[in-house]
N, C-alpha and C positions, 0 to 999 in steps of 0.2 A: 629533452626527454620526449620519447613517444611515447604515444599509449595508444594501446591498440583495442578494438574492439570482440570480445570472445565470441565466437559462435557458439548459440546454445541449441540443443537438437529441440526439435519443434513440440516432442511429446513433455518435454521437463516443462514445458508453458501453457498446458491446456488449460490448468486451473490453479487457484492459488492452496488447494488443498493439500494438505502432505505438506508445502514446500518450509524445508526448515529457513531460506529467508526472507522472513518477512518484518515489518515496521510495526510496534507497538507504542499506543498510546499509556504510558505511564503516567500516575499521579501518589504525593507524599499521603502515606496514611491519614487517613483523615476527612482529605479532599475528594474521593469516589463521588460525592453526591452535588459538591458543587455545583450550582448551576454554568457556570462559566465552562467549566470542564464536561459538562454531562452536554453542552451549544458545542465545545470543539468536538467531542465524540463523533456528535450527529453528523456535523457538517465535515469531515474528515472521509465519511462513510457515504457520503451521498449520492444520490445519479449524477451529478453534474462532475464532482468529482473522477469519477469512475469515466465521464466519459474524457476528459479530460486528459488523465492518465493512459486511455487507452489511445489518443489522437496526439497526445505529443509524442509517448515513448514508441508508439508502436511494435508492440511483446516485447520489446528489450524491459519493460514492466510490468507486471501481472498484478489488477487489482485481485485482490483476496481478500474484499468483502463484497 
């Protein structure tokens, strides 16, 4: 099997706003306040993160936080 890689036009990646996809953090009713849950939040969303995403994928992924 190939698989090939999509070209995606430059302006669909300026921001992660609008784009319908994106990754969400989920949790079962209940657990919103966890602290365990409210530590992955944070550190999901972070600068380090963010830079991360933008230095391995380079715009083949669009932080949008």
């Amino acid at each position: 099997m190939r698989l090939r890689r999509r070209s995606i036009p430059d302006d669909a990646l300026d921001s992660g706003q609008n784009n319908p996809y994106v990754n969400v953090l989920t949790v079962l009713k209940g657990h919103e306040n966890d602290p365990n849950i409210q530590k992955l939040a944070k550190l999901l969303t972070s600068p380090e993160v963010k830079r991360f995403i933008e230095e391995k994928y380079q715009r083949a992924v669009v932080p949008a936080f």
